[in-house]
PDB file of N, CA, C and O in Angstrom:
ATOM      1  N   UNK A   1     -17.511   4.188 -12.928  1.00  0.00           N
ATOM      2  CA  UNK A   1     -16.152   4.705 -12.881  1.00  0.00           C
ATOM      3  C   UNK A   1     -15.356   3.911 -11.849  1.00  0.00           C
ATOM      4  O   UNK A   1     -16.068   3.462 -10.950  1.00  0.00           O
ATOM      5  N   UNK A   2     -14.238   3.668 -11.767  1.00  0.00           N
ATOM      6  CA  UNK A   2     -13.237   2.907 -11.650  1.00  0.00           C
ATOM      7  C   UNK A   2     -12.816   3.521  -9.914  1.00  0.00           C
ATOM      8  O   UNK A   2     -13.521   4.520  -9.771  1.00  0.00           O
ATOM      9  N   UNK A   3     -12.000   3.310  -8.657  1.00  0.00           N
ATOM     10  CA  UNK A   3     -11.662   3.834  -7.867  1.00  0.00           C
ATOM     11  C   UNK A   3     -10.944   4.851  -8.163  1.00  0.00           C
ATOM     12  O   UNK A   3     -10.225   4.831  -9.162  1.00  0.00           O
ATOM     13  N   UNK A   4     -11.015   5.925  -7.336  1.00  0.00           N
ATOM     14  CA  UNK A   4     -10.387   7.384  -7.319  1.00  0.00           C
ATOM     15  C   UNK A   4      -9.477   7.233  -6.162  1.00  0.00           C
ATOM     16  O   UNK A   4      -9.791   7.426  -4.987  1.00  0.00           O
ATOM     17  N   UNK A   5      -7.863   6.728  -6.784  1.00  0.00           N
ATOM     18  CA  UNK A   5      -6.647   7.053  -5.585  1.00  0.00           C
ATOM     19  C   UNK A   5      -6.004   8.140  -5.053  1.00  0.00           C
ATOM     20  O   UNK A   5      -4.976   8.122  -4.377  1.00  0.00           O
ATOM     21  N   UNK A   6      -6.904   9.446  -5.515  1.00  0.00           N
ATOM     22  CA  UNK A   6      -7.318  10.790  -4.879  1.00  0.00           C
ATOM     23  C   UNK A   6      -7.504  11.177  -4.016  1.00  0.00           C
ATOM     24  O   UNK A   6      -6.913  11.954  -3.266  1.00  0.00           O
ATOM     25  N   UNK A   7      -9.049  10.286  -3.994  1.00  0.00           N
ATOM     26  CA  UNK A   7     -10.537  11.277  -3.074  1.00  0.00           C
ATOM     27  C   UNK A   7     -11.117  10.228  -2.890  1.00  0.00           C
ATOM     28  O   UNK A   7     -12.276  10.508  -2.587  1.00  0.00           O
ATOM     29  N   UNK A   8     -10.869   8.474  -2.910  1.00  0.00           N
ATOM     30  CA  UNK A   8     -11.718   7.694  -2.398  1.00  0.00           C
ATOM     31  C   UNK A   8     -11.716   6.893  -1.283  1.00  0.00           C
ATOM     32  O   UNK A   8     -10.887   6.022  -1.546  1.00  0.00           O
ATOM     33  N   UNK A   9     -12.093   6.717  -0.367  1.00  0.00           N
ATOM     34  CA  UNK A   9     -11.650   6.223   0.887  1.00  0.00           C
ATOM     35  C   UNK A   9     -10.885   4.911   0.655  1.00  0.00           C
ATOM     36  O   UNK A   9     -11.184   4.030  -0.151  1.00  0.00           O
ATOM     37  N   UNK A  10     -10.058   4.933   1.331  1.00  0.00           N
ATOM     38  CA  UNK A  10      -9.260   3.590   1.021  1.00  0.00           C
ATOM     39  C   UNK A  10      -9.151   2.923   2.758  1.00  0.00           C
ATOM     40  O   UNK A  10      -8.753   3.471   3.787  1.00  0.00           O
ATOM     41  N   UNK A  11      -9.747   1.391   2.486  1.00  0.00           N
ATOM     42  CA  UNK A  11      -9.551   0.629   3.997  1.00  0.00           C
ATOM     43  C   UNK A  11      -8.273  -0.722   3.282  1.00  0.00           C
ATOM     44  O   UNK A  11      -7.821  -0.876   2.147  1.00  0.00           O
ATOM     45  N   UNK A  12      -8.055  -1.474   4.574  1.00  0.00           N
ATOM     46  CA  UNK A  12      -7.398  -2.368   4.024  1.00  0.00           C
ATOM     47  C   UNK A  12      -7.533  -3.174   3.348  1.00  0.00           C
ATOM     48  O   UNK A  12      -6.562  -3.753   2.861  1.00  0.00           O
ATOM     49  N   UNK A  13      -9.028  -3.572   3.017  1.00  0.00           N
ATOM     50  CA  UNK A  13      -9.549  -4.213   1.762  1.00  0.00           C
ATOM     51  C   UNK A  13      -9.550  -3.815   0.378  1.00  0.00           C
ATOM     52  O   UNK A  13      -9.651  -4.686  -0.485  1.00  0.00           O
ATOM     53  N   UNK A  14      -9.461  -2.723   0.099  1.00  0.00           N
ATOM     54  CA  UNK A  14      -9.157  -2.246  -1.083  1.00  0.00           C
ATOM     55  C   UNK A  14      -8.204  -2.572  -1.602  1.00  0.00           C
ATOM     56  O   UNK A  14      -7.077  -2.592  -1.107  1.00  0.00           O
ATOM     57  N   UNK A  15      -8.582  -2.932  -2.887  1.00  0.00           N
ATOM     58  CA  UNK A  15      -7.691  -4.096  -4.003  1.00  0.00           C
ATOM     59  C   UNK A  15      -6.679  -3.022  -4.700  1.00  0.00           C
ATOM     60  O   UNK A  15      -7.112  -1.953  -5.131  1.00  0.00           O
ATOM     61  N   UNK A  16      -5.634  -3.293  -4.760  1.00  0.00           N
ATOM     62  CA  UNK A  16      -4.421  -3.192  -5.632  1.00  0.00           C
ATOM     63  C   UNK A  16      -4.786  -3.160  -6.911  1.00  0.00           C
ATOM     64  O   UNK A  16      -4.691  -4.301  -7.364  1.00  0.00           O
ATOM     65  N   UNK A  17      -5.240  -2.237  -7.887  1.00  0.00           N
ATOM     66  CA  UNK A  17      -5.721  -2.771  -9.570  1.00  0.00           C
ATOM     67  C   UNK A  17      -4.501  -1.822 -10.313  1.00  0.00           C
ATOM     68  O   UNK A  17      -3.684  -0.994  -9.911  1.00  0.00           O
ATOM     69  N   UNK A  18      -4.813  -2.353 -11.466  1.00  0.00           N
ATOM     70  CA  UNK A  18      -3.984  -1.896 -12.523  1.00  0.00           C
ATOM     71  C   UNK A  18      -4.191  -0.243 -12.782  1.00  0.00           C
ATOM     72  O   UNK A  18      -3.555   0.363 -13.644  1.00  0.00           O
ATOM     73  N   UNK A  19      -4.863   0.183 -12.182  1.00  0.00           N
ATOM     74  CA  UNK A  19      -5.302   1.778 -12.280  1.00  0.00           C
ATOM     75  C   UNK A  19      -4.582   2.224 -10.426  1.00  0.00           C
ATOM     76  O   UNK A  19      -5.024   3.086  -9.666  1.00  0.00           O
ATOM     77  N   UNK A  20      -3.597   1.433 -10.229  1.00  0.00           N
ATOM     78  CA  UNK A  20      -3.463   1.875  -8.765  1.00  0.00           C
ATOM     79  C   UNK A  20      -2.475   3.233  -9.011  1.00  0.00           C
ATOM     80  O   UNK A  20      -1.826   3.260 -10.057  1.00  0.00           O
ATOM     81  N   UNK A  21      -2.368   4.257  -8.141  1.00  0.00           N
ATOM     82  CA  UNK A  21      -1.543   5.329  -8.369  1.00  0.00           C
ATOM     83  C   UNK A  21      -0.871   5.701  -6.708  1.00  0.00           C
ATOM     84  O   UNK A  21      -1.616   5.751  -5.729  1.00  0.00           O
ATOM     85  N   UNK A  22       0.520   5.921  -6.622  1.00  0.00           N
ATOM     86  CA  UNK A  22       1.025   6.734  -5.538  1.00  0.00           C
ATOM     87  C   UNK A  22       0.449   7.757  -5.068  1.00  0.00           C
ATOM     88  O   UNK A  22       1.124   8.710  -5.458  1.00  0.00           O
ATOM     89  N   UNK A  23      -0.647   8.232  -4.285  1.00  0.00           N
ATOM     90  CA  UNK A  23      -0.918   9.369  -4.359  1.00  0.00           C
ATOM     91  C   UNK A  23      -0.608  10.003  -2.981  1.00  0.00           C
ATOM     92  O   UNK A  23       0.215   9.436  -2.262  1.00  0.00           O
ATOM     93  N   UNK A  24      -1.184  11.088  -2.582  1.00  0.00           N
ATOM     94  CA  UNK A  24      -1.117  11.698  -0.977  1.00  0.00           C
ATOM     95  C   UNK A  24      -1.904  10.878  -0.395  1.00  0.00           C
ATOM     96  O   UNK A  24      -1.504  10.479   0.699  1.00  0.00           O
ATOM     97  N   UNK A  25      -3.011  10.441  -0.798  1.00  0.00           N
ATOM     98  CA  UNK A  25      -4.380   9.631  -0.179  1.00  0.00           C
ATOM     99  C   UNK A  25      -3.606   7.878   0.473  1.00  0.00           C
ATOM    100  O   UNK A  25      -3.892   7.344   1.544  1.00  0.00           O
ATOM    101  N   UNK A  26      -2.626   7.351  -0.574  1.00  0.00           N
ATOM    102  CA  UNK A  26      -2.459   6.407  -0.521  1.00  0.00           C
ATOM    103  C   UNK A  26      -1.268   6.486   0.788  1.00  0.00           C
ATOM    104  O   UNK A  26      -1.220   5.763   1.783  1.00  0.00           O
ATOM    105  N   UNK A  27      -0.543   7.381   0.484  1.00  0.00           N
ATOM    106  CA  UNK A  27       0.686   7.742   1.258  1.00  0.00           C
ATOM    107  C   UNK A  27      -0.037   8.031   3.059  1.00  0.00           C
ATOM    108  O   UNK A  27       0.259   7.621   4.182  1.00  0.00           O
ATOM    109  N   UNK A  28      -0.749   8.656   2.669  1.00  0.00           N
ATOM    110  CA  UNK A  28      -1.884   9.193   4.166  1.00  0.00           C
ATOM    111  C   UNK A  28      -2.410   7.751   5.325  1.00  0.00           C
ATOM    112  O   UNK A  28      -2.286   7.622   6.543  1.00  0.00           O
ATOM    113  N   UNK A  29      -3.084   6.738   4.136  1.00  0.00           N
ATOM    114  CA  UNK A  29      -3.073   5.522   4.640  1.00  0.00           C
ATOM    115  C   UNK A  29      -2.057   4.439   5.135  1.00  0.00           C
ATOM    116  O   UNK A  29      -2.247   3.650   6.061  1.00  0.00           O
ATOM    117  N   UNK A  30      -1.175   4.523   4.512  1.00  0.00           N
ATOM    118  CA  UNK A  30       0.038   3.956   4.491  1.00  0.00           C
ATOM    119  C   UNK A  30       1.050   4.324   6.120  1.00  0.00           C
ATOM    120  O   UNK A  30       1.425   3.589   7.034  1.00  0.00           O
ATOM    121  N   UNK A  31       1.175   5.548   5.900  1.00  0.00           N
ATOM    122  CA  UNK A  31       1.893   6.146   7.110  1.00  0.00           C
ATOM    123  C   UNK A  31       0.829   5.819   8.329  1.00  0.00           C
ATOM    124  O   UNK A  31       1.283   5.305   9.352  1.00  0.00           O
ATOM    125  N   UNK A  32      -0.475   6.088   8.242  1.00  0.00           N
ATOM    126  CA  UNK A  32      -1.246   5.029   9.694  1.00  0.00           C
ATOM    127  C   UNK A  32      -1.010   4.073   9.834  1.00  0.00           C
ATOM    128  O   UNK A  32      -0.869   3.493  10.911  1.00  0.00           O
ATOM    129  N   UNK A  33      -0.884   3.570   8.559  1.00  0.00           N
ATOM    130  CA  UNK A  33      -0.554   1.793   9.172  1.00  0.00           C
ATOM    131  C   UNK A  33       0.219   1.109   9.415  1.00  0.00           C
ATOM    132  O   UNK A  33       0.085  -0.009   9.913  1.00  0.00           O
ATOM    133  N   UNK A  34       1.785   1.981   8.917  1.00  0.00           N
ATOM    134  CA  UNK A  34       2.987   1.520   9.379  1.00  0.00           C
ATOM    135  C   UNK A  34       3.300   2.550   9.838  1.00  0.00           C
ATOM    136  O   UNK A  34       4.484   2.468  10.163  1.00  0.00           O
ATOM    137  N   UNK A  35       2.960   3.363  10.024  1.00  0.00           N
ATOM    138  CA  UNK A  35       3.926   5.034  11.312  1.00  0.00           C
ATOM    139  C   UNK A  35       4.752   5.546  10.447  1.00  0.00           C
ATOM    140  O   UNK A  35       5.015   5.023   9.364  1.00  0.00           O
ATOM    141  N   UNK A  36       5.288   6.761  10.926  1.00  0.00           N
ATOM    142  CA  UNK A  36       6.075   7.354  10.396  1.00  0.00           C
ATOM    143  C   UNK A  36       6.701   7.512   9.426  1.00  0.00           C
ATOM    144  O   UNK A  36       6.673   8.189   8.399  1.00  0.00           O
ATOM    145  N   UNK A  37       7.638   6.338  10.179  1.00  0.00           N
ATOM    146  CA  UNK A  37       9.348   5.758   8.707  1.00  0.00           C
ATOM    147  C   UNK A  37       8.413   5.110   7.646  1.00  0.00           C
ATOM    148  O   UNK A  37       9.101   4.357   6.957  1.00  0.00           O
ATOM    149  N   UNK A  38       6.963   5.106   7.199  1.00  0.00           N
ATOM    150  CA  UNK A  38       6.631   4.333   5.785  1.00  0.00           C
ATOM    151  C   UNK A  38       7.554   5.672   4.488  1.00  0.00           C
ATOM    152  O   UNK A  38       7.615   6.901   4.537  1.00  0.00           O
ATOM    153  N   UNK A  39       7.968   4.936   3.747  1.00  0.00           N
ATOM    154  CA  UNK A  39       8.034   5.516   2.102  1.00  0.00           C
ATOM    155  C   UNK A  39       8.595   4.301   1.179  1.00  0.00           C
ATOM    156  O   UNK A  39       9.305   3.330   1.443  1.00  0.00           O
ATOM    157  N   UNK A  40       8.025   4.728   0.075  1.00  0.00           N
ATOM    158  CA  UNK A  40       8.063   3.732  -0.698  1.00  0.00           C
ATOM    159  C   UNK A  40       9.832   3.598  -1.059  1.00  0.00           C
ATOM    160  O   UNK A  40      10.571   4.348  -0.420  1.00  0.00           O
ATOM    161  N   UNK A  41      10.347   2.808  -1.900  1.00  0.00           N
ATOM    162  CA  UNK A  41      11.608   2.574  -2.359  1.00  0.00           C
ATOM    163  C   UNK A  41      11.208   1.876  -3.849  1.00  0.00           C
ATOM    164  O   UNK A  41       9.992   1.760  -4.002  1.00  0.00           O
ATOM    165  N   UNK A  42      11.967   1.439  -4.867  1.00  0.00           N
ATOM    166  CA  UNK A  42      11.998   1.183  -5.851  1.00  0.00           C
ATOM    167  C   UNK A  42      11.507  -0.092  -6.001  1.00  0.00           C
ATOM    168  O   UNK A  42      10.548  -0.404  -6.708  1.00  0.00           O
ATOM    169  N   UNK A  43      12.339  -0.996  -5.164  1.00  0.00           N
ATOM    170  CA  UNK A  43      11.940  -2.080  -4.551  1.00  0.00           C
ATOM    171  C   UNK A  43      10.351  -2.424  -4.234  1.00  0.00           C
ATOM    172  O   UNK A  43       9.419  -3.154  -4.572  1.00  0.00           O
ATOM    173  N   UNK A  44      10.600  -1.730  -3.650  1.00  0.00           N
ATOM    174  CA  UNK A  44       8.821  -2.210  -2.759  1.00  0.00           C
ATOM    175  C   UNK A  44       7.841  -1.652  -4.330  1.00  0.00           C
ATOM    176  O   UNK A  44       7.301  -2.537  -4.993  1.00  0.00           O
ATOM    177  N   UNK A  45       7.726  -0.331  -4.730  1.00  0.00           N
ATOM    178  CA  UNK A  45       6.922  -0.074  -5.865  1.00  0.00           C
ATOM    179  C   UNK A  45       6.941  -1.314  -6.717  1.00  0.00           C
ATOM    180  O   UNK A  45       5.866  -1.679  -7.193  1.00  0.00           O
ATOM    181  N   UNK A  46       7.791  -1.855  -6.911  1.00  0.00           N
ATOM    182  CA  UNK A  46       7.787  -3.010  -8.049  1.00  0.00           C
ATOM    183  C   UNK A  46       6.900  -4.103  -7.689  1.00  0.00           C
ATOM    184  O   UNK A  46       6.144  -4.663  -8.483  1.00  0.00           O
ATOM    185  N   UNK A  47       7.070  -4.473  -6.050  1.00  0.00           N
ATOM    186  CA  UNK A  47       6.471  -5.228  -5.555  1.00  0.00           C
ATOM    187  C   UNK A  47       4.818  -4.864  -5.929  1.00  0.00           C
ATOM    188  O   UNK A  47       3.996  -5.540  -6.547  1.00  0.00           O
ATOM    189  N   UNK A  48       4.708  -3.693  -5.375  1.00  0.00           N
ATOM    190  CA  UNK A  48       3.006  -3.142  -5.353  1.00  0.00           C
ATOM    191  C   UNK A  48       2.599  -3.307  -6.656  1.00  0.00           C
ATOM    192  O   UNK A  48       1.479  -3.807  -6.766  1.00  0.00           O
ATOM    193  N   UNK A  49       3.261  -2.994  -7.831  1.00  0.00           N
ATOM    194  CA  UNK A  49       2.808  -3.015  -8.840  1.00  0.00           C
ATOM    195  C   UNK A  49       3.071  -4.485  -9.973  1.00  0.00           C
ATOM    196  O   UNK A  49       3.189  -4.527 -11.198  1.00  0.00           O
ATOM    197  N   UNK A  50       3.086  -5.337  -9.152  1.00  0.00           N
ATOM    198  CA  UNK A  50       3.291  -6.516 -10.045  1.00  0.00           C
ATOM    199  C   UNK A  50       2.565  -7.325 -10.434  1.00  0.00           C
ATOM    200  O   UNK A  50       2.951  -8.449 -10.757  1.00  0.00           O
ATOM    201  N   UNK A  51       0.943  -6.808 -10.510  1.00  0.00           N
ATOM    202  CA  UNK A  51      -0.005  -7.873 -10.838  1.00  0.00           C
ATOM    203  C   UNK A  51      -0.596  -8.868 -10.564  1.00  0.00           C
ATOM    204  O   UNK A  51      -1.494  -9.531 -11.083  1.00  0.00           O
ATOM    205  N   UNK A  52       0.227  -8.936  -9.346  1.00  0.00           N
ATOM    206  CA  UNK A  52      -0.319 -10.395  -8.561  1.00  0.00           C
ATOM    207  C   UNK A  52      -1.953  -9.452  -7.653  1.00  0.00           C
ATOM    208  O   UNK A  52      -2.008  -8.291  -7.248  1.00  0.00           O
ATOM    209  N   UNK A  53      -2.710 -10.210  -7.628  1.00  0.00           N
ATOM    210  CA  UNK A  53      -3.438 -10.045  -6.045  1.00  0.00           C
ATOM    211  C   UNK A  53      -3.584  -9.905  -5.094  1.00  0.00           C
ATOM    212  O   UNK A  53      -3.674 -10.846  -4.304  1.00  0.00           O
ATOM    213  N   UNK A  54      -3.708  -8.150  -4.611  1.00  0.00           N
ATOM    214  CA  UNK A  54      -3.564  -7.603  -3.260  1.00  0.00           C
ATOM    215  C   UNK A  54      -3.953  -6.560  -2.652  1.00  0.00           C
ATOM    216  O   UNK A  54      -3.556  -5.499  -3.135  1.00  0.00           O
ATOM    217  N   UNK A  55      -4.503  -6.516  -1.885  1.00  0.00           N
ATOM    218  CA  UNK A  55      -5.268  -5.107  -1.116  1.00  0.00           C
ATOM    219  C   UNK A  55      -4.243  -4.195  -0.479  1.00  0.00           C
ATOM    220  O   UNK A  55      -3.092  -4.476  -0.146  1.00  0.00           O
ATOM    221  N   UNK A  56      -4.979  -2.888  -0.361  1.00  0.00           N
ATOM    222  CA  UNK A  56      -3.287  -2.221   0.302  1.00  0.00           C
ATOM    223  C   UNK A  56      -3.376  -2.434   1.730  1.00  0.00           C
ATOM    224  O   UNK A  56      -2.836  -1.660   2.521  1.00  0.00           O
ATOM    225  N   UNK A  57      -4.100  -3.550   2.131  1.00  0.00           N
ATOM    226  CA  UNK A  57      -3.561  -4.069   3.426  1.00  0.00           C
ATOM    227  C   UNK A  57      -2.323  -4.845   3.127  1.00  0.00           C
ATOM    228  O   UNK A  57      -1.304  -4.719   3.807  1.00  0.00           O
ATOM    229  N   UNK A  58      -2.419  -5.664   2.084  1.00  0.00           N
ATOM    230  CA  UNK A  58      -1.418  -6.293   2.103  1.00  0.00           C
ATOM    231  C   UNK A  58      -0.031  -5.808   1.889  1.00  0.00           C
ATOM    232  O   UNK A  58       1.025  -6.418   2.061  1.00  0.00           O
ATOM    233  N   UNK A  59      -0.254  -4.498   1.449  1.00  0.00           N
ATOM    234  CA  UNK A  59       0.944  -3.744   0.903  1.00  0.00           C
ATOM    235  C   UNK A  59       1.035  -3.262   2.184  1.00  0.00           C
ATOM    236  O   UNK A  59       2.251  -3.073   2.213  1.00  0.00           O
ATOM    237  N   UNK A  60       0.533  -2.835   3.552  1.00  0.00           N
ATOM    238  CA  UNK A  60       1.108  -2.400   4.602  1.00  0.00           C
ATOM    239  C   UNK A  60       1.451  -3.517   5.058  1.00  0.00           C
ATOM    240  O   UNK A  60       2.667  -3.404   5.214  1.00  0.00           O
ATOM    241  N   UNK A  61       1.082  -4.750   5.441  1.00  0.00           N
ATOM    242  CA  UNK A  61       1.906  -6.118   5.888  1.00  0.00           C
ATOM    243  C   UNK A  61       3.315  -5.853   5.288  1.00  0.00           C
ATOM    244  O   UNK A  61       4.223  -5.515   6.049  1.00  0.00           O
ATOM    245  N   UNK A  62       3.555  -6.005   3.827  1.00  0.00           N
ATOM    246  CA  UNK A  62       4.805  -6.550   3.003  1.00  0.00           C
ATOM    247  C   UNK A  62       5.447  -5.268   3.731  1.00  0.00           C
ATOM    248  O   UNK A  62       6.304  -5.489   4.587  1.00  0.00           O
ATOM    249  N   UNK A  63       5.123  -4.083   3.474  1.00  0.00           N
ATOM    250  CA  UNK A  63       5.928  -2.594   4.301  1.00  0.00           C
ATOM    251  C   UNK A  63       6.775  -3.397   5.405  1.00  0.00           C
ATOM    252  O   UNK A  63       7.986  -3.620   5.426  1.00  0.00           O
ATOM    253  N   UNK A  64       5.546  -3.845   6.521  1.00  0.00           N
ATOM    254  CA  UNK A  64       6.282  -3.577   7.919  1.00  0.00           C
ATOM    255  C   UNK A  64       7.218  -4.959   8.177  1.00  0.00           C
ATOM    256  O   UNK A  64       8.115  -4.997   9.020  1.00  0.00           O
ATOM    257  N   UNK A  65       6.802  -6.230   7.189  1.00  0.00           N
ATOM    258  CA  UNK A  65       7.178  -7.617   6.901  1.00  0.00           C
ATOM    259  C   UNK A  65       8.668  -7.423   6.486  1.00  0.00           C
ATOM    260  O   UNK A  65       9.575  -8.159   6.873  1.00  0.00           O
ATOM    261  N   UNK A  66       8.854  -6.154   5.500  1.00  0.00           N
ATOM    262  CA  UNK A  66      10.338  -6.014   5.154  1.00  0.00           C
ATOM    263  C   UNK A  66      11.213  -5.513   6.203  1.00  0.00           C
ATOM    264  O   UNK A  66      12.374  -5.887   6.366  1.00  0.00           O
ATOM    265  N   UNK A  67      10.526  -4.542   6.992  1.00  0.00           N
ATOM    266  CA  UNK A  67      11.006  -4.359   8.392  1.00  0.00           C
ATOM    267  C   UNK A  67      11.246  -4.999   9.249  1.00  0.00           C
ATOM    268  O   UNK A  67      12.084  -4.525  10.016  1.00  0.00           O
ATOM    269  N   UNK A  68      10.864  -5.922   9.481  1.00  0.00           N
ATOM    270  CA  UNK A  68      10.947  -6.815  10.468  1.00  0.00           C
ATOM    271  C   UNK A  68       9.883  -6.675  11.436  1.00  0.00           C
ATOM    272  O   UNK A  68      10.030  -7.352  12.454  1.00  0.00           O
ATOM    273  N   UNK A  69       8.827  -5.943  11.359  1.00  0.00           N
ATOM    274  CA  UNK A  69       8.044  -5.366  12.728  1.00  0.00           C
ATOM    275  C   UNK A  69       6.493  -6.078  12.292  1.00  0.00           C
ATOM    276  O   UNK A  69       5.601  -5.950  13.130  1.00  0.00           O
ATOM    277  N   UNK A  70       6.207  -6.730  11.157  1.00  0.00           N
ATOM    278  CA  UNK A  70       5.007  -7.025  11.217  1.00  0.00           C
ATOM    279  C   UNK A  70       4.660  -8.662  11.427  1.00  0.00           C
ATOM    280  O   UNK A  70       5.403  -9.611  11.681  1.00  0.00           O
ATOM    281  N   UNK A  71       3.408  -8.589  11.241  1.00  0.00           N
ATOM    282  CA  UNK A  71       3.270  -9.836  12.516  1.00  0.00           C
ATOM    283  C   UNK A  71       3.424 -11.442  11.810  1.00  0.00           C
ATOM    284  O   UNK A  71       3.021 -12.493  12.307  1.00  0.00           O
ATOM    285  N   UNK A  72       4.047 -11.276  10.665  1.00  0.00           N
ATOM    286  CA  UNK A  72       4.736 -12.507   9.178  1.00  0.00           C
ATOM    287  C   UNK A  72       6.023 -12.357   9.468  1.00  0.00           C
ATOM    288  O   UNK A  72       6.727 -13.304   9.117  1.00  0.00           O
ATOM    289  N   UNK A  73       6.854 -10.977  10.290  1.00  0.00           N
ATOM    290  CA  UNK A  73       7.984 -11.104  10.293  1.00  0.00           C
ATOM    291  C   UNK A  73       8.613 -12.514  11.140  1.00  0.00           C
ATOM    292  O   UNK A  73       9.826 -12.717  11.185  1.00  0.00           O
TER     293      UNK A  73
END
């Protein structure tokens, strides 16, 4: 069976797949790794979901990268 974006632990290595889903779990990780002000926008979802190759580390980089606060900014 495939990852559970539920109930499965998610680190920053965990890959971005075509079964990826918004969930509380993902949102839970997300807000540790960029604080607070993380939420998604329309924008950024498009980004996450575009097929290219990426862990949701990388999706907290691009987060804080659009901010200006991460360490690519």
């Amino acid at each position: 069976m495939g990852f559970d974006w539920h109930s499965d632990t998610i680190s920053r290595q965990t890959p971005v797949t075509r079964t990826y889903r918004n969930t509380q779990n993902v949102r839970r990780f997300l807000k540790a790794e960029c604080g607070d002000a993380f939420k998604f926008d329309r924008a950024f979802m498009a980004w996450v979901k575009d097929s290219s190759d990426k862990t949701i580390g990388d999706v907290a980089d691009e987060w804080l990268r659009r901010r200006g606060v991460g360490p690519q900014a």
